[in-house]
mmCIF entry with sequence, helices, sheets and N, C-alpha, C, O atoms, coordinates in Angstrom:
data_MODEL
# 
_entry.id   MODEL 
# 
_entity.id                         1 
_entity.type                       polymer 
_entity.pdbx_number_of_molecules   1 
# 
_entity_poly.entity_id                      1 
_entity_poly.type                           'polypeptide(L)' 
_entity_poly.nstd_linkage                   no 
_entity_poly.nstd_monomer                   no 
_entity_poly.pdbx_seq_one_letter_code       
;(UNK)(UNK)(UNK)(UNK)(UNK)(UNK)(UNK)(UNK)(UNK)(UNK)(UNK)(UNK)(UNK)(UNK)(UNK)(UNK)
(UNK)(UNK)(UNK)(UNK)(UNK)(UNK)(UNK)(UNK)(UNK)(UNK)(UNK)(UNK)(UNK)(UNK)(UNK)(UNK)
(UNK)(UNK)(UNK)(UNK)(UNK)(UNK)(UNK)(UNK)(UNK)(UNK)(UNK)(UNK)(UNK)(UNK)(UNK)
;
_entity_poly.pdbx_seq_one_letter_code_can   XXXXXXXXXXXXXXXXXXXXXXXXXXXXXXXXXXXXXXXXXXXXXXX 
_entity_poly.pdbx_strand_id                 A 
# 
loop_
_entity_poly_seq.entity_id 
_entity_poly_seq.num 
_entity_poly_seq.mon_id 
_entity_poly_seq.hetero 
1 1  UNK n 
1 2  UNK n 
1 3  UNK n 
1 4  UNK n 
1 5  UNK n 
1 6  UNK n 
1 7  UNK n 
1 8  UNK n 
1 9  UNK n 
1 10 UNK n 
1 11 UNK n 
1 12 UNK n 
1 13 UNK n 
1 14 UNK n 
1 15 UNK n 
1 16 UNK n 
1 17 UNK n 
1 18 UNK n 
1 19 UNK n 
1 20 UNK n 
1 21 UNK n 
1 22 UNK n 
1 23 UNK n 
1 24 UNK n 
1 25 UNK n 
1 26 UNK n 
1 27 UNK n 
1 28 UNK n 
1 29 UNK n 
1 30 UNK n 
1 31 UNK n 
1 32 UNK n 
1 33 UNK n 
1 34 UNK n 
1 35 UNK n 
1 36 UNK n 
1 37 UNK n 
1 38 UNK n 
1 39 UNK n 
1 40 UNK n 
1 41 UNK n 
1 42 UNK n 
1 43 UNK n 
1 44 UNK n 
1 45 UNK n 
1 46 UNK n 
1 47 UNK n 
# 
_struct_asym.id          A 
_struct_asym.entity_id   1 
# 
loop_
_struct_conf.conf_type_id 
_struct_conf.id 
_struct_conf.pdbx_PDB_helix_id 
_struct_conf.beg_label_comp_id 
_struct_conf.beg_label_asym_id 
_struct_conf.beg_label_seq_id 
_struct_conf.pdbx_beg_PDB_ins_code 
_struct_conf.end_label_comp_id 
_struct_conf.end_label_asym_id 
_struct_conf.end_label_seq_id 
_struct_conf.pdbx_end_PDB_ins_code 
_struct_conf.beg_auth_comp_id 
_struct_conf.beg_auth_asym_id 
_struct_conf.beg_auth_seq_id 
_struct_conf.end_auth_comp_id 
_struct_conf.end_auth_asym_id 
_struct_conf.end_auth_seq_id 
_struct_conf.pdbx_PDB_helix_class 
_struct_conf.details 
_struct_conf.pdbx_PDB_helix_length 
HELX_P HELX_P1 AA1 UNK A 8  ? UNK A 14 ? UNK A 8  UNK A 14 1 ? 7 
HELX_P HELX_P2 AA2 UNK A 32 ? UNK A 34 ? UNK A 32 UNK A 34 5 ? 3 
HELX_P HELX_P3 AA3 UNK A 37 ? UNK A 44 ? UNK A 37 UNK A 44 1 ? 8 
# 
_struct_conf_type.id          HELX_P 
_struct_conf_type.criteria    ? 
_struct_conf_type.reference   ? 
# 
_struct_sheet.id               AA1 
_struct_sheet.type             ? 
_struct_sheet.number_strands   2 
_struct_sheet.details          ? 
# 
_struct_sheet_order.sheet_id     AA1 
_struct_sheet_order.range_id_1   1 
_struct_sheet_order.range_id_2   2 
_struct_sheet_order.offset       ? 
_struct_sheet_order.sense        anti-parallel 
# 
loop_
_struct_sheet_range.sheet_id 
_struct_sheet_range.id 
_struct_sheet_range.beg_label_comp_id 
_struct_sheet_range.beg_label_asym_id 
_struct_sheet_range.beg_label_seq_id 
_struct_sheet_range.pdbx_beg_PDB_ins_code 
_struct_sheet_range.end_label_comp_id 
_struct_sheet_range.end_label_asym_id 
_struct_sheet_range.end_label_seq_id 
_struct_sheet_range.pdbx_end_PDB_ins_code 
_struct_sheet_range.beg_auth_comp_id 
_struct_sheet_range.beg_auth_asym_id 
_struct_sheet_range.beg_auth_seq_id 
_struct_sheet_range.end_auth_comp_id 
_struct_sheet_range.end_auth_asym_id 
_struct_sheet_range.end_auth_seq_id 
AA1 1 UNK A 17 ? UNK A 22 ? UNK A 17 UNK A 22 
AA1 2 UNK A 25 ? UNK A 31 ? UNK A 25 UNK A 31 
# 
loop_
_atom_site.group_PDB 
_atom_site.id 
_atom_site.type_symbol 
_atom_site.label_atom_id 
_atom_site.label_alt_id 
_atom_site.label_comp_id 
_atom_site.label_asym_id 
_atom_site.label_entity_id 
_atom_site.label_seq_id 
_atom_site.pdbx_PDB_ins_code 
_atom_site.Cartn_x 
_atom_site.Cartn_y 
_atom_site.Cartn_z 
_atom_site.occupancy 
_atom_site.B_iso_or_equiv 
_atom_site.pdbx_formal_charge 
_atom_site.auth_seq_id 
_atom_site.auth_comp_id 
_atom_site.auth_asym_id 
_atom_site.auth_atom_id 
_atom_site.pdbx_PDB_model_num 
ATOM 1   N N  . UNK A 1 1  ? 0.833  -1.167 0.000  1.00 0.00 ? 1  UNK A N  1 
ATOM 2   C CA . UNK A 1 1  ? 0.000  0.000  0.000  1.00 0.00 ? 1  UNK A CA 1 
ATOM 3   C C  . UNK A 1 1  ? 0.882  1.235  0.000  1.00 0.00 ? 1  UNK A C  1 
ATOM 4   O O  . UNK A 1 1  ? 1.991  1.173  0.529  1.00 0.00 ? 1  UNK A O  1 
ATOM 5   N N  . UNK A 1 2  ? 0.358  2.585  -0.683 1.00 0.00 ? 2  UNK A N  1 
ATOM 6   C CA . UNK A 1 2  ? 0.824  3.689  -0.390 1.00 0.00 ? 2  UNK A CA 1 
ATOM 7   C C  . UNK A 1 2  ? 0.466  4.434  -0.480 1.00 0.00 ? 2  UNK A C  1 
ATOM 8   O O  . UNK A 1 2  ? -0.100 4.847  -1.492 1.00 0.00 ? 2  UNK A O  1 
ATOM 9   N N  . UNK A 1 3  ? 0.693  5.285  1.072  1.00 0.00 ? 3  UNK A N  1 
ATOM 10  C CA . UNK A 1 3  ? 0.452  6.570  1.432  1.00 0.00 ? 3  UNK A CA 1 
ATOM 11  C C  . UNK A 1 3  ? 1.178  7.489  1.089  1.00 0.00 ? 3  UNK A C  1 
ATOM 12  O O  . UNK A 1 3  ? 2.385  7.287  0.955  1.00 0.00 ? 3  UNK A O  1 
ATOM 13  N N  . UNK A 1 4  ? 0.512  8.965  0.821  1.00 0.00 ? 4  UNK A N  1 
ATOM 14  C CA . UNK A 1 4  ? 1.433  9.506  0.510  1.00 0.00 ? 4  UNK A CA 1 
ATOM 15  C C  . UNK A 1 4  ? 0.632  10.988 1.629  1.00 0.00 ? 4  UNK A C  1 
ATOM 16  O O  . UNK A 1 4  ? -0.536 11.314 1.420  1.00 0.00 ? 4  UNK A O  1 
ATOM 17  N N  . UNK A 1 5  ? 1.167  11.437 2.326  1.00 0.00 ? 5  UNK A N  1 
ATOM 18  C CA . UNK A 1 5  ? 0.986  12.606 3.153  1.00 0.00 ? 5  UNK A CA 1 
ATOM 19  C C  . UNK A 1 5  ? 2.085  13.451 3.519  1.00 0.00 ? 5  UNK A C  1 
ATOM 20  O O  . UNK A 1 5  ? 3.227  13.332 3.077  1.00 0.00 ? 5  UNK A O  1 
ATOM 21  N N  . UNK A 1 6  ? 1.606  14.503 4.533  1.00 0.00 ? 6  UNK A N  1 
ATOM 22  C CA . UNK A 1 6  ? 2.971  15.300 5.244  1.00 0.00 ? 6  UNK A CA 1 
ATOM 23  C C  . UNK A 1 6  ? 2.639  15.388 6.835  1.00 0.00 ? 6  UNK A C  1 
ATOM 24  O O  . UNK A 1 6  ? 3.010  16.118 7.753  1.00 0.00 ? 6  UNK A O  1 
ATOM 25  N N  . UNK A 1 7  ? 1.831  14.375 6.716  1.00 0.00 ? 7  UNK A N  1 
ATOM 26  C CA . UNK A 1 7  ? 1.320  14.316 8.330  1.00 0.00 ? 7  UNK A CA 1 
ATOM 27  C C  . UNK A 1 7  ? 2.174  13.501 9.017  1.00 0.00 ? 7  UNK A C  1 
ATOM 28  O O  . UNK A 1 7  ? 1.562  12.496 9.378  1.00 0.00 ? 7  UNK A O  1 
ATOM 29  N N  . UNK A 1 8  ? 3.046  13.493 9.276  1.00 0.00 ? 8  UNK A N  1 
ATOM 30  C CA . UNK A 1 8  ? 3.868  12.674 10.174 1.00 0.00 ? 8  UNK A CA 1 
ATOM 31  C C  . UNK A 1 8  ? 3.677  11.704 11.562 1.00 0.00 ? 8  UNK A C  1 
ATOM 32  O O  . UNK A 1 8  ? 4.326  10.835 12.144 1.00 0.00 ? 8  UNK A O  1 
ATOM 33  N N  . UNK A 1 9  ? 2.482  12.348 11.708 1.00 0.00 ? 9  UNK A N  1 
ATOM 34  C CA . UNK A 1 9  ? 1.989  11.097 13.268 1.00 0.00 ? 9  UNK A CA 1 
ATOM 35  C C  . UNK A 1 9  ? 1.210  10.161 12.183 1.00 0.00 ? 9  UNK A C  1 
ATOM 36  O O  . UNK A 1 9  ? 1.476  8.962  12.264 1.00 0.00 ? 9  UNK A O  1 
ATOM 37  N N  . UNK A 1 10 ? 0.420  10.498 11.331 1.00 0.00 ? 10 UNK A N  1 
ATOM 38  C CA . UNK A 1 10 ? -0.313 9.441  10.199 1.00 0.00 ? 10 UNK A CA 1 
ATOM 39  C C  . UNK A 1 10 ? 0.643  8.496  9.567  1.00 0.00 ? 10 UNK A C  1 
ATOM 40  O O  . UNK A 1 10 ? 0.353  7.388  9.116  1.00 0.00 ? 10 UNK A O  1 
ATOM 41  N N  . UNK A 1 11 ? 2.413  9.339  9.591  1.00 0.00 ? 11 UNK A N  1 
ATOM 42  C CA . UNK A 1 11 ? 3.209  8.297  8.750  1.00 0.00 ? 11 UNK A CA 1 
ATOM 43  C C  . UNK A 1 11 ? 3.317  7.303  9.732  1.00 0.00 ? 11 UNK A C  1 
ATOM 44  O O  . UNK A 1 11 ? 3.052  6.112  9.574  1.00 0.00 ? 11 UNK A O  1 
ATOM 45  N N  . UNK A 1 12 ? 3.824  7.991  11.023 1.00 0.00 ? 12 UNK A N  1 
ATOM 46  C CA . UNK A 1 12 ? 4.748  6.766  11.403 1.00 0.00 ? 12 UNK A CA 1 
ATOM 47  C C  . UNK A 1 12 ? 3.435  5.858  12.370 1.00 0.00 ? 12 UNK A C  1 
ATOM 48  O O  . UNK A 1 12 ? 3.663  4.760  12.877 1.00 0.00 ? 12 UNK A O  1 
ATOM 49  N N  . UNK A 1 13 ? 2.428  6.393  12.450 1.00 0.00 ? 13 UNK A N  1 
ATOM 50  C CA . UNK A 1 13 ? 1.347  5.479  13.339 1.00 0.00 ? 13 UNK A CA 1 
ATOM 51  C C  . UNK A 1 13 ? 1.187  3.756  11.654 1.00 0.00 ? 13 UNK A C  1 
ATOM 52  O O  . UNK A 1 13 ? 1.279  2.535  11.777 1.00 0.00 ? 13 UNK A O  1 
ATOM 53  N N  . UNK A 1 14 ? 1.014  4.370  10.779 1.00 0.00 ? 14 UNK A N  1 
ATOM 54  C CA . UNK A 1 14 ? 0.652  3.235  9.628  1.00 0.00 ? 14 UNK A CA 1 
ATOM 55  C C  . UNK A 1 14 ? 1.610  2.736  9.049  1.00 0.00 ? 14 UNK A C  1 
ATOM 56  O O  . UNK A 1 14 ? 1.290  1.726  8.421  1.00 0.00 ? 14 UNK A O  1 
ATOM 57  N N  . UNK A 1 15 ? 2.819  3.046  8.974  1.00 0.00 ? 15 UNK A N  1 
ATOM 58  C CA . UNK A 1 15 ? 3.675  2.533  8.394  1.00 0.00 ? 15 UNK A CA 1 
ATOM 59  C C  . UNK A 1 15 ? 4.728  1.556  8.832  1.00 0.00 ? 15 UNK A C  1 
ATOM 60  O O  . UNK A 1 15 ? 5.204  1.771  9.947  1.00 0.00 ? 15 UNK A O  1 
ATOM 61  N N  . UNK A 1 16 ? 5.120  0.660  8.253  1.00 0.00 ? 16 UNK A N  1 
ATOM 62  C CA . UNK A 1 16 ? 7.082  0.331  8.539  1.00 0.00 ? 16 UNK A CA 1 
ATOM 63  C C  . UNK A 1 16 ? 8.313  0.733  7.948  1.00 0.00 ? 16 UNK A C  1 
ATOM 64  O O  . UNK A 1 16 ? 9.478  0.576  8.314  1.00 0.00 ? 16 UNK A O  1 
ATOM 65  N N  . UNK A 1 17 ? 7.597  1.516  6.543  1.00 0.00 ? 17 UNK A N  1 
ATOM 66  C CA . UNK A 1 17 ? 9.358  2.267  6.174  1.00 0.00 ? 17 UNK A CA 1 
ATOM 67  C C  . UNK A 1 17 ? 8.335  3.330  5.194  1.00 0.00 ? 17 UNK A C  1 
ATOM 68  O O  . UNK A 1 17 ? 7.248  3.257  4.620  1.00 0.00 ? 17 UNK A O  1 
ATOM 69  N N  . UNK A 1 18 ? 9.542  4.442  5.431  1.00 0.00 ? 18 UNK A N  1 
ATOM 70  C CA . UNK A 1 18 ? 8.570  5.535  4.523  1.00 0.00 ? 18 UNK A CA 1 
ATOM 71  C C  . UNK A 1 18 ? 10.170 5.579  3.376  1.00 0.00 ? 18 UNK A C  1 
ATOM 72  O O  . UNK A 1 18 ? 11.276 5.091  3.610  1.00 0.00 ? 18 UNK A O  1 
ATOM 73  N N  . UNK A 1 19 ? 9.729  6.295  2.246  1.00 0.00 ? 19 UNK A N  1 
ATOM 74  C CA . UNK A 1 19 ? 10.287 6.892  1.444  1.00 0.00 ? 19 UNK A CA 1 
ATOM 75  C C  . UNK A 1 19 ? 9.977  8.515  0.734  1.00 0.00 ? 19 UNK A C  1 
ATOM 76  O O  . UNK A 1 19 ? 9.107  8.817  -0.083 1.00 0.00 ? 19 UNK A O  1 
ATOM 77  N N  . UNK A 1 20 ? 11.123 9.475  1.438  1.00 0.00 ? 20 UNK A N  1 
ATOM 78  C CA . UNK A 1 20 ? 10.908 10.725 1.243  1.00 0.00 ? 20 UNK A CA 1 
ATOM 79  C C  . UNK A 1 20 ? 11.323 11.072 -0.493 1.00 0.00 ? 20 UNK A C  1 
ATOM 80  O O  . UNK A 1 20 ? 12.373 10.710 -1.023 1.00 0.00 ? 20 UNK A O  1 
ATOM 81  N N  . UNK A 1 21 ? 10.364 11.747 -1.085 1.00 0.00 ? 21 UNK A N  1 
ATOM 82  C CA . UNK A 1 21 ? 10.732 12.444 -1.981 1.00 0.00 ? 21 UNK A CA 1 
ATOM 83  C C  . UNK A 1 21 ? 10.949 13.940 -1.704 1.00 0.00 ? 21 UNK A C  1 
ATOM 84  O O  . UNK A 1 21 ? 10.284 14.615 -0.918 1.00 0.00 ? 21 UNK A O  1 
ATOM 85  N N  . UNK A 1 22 ? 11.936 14.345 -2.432 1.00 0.00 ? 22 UNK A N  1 
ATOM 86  C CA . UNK A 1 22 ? 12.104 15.897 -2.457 1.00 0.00 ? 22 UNK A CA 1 
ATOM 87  C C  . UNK A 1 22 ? 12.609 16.199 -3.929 1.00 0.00 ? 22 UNK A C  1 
ATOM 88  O O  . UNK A 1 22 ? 13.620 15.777 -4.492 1.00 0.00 ? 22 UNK A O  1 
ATOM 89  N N  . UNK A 1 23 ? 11.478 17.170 -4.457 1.00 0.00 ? 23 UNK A N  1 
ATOM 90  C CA . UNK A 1 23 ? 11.332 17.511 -6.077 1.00 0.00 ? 23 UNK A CA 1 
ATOM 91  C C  . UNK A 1 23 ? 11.252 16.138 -7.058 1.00 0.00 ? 23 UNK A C  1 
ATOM 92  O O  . UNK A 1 23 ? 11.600 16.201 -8.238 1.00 0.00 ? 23 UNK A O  1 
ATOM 93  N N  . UNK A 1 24 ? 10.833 15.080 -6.538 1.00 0.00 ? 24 UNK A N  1 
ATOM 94  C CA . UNK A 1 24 ? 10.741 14.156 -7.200 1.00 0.00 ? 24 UNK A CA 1 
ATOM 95  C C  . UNK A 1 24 ? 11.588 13.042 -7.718 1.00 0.00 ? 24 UNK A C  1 
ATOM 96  O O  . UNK A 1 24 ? 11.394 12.059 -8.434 1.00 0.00 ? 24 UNK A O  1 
ATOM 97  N N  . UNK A 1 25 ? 13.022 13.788 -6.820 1.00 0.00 ? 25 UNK A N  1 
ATOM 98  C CA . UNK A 1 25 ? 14.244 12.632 -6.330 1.00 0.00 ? 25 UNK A CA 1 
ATOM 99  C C  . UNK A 1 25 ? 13.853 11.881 -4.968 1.00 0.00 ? 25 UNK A C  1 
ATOM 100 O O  . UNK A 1 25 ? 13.065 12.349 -4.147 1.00 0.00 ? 25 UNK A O  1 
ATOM 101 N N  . UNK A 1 26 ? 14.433 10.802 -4.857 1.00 0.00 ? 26 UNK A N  1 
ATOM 102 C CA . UNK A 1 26 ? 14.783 10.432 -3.509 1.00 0.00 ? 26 UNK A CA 1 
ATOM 103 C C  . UNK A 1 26 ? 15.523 10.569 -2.588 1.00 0.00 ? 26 UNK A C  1 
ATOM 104 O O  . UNK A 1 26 ? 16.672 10.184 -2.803 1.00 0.00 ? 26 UNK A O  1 
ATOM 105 N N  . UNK A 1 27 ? 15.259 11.092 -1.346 1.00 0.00 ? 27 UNK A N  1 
ATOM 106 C CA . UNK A 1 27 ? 16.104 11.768 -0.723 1.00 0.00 ? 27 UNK A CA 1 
ATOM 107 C C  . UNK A 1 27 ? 16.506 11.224 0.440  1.00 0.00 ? 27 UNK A C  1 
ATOM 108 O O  . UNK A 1 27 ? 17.282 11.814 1.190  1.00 0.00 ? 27 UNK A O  1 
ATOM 109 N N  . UNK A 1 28 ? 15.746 9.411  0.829  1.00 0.00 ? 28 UNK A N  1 
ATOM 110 C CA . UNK A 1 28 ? 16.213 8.819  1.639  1.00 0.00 ? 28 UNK A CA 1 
ATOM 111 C C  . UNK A 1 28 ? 15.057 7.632  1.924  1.00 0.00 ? 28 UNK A C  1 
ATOM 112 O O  . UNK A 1 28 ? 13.933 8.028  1.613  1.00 0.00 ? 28 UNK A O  1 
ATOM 113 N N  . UNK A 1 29 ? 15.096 6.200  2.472  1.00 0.00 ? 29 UNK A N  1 
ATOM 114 C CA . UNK A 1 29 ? 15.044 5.642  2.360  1.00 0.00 ? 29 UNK A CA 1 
ATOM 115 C C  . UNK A 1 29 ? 14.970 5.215  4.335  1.00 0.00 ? 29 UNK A C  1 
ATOM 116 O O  . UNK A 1 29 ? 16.039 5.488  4.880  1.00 0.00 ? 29 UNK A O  1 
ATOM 117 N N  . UNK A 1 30 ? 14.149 4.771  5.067  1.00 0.00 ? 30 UNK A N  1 
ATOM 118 C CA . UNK A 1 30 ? 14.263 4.798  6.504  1.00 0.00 ? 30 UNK A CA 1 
ATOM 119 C C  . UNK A 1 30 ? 13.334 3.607  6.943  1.00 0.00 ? 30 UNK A C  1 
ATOM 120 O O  . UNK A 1 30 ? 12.360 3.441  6.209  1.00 0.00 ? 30 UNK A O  1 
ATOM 121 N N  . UNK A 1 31 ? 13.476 2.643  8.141  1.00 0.00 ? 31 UNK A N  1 
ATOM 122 C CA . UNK A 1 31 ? 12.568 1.640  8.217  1.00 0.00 ? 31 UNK A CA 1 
ATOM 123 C C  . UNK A 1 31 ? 11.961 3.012  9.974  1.00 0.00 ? 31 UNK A C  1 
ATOM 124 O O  . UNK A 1 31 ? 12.641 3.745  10.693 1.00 0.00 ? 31 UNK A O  1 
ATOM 125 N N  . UNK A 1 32 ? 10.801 2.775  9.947  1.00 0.00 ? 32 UNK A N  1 
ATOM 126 C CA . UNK A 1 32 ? 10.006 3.578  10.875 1.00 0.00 ? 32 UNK A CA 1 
ATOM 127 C C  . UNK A 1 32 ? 10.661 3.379  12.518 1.00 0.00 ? 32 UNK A C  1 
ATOM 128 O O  . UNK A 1 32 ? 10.775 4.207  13.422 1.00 0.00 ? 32 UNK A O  1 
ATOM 129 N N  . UNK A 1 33 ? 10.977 2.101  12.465 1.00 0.00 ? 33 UNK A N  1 
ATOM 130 C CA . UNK A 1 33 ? 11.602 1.830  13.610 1.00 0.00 ? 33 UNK A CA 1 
ATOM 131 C C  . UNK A 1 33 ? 13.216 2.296  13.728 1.00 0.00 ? 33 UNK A C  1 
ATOM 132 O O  . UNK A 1 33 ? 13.862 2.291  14.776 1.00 0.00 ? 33 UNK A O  1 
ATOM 133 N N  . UNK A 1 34 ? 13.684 2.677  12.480 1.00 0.00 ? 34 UNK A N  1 
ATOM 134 C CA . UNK A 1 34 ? 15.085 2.979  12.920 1.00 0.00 ? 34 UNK A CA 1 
ATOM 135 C C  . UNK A 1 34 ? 15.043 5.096  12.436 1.00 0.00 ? 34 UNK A C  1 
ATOM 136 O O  . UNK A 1 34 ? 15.776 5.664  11.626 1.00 0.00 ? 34 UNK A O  1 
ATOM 137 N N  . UNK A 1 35 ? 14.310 5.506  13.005 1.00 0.00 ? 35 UNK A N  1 
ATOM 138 C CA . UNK A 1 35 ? 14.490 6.973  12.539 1.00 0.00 ? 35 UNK A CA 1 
ATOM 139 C C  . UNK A 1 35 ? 13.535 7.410  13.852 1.00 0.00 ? 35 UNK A C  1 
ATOM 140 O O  . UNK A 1 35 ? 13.017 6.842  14.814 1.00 0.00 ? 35 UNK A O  1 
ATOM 141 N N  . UNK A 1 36 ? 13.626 8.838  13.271 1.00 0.00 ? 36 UNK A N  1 
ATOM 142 C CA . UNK A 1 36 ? 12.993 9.944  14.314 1.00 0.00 ? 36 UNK A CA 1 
ATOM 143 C C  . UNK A 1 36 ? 12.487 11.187 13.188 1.00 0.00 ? 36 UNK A C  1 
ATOM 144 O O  . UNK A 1 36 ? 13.153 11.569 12.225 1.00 0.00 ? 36 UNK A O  1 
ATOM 145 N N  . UNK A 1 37 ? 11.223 11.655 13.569 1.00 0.00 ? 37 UNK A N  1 
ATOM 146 C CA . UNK A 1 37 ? 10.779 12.645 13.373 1.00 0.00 ? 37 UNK A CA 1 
ATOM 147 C C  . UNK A 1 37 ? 11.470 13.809 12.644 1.00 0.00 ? 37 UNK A C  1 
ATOM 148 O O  . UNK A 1 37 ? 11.262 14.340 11.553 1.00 0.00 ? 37 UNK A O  1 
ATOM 149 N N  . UNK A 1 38 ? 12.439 14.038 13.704 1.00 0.00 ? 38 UNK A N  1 
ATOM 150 C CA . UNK A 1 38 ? 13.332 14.855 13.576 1.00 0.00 ? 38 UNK A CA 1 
ATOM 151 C C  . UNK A 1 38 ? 14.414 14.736 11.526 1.00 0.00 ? 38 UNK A C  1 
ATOM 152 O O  . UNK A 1 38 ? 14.617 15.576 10.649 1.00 0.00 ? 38 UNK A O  1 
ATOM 153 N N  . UNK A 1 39 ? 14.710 13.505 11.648 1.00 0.00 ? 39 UNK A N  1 
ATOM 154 C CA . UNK A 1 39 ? 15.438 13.379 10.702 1.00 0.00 ? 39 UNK A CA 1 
ATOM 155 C C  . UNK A 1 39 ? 14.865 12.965 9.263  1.00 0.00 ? 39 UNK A C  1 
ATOM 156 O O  . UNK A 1 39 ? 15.496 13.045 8.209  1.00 0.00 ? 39 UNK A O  1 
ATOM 157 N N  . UNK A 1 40 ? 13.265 12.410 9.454  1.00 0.00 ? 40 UNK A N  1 
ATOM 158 C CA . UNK A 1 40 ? 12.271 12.408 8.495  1.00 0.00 ? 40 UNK A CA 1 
ATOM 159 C C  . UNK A 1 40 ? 12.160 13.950 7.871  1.00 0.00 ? 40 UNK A C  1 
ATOM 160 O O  . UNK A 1 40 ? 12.105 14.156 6.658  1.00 0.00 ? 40 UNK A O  1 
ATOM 161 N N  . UNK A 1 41 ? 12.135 14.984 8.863  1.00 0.00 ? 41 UNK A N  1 
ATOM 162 C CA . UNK A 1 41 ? 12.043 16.254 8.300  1.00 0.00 ? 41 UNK A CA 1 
ATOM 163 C C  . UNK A 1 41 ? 13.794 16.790 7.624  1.00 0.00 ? 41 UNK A C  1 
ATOM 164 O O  . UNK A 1 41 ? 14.071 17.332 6.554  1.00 0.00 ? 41 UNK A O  1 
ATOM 165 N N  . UNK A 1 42 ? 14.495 16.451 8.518  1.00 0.00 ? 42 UNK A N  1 
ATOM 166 C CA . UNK A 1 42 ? 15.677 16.902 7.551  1.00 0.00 ? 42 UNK A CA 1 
ATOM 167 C C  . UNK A 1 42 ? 15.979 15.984 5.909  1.00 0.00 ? 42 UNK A C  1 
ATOM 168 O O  . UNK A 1 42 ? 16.836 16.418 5.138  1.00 0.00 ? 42 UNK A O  1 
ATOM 169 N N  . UNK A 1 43 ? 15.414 15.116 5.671  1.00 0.00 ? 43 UNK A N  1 
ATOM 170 C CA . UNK A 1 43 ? 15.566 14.669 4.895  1.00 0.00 ? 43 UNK A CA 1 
ATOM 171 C C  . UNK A 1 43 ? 14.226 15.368 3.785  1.00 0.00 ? 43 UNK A C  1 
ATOM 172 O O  . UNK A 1 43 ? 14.295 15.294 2.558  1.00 0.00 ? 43 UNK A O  1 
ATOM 173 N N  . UNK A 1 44 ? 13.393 15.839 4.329  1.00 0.00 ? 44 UNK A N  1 
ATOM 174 C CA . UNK A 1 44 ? 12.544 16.416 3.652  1.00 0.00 ? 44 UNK A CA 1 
ATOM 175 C C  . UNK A 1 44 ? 12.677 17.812 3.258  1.00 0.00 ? 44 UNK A C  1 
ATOM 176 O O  . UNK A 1 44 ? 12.231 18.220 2.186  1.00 0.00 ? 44 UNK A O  1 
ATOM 177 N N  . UNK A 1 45 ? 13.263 18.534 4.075  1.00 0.00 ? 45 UNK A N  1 
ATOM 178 C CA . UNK A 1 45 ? 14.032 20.054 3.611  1.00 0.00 ? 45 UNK A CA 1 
ATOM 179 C C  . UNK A 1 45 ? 15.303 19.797 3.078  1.00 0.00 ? 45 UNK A C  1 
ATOM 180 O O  . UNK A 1 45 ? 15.776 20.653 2.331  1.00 0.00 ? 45 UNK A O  1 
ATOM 181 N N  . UNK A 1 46 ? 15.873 18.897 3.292  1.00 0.00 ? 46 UNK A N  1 
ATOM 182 C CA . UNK A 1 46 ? 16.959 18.640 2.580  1.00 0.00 ? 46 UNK A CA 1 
ATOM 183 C C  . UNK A 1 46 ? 18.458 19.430 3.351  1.00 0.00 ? 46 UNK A C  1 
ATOM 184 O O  . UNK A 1 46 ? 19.471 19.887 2.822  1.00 0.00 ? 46 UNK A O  1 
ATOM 185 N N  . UNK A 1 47 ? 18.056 19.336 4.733  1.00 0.00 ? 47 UNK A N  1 
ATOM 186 C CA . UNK A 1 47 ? 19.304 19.814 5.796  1.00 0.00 ? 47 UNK A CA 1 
ATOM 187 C C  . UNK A 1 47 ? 20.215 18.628 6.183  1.00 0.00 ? 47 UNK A C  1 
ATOM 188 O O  . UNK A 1 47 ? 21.165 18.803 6.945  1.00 0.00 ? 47 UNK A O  1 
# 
């Protein structure tokens, strides 16, 4: 299945691995259990 949102309690409550796009590259690749909030968003601004 895939979701696609920017709601972040919706990601990580349904998911086991997300995949961030930024401009339609990939910008990282994370299993839900090995990340944080925090670094879901830096990978999404691209810091």
């Amino acid at each position: 299945m895939i979701f696609i949102s920017h709601n972040l309690q919706d990601i990580f409550a349904v998911s086991d691995r997300i995949i961030v796009l930024r401009r339609g590259v990939t910008a990282g690749t994370r299993r839900i259990a090995e990340t944080s909030h925090d670094e879901v968003v830096k990978l999404m601004i691209g810091g």
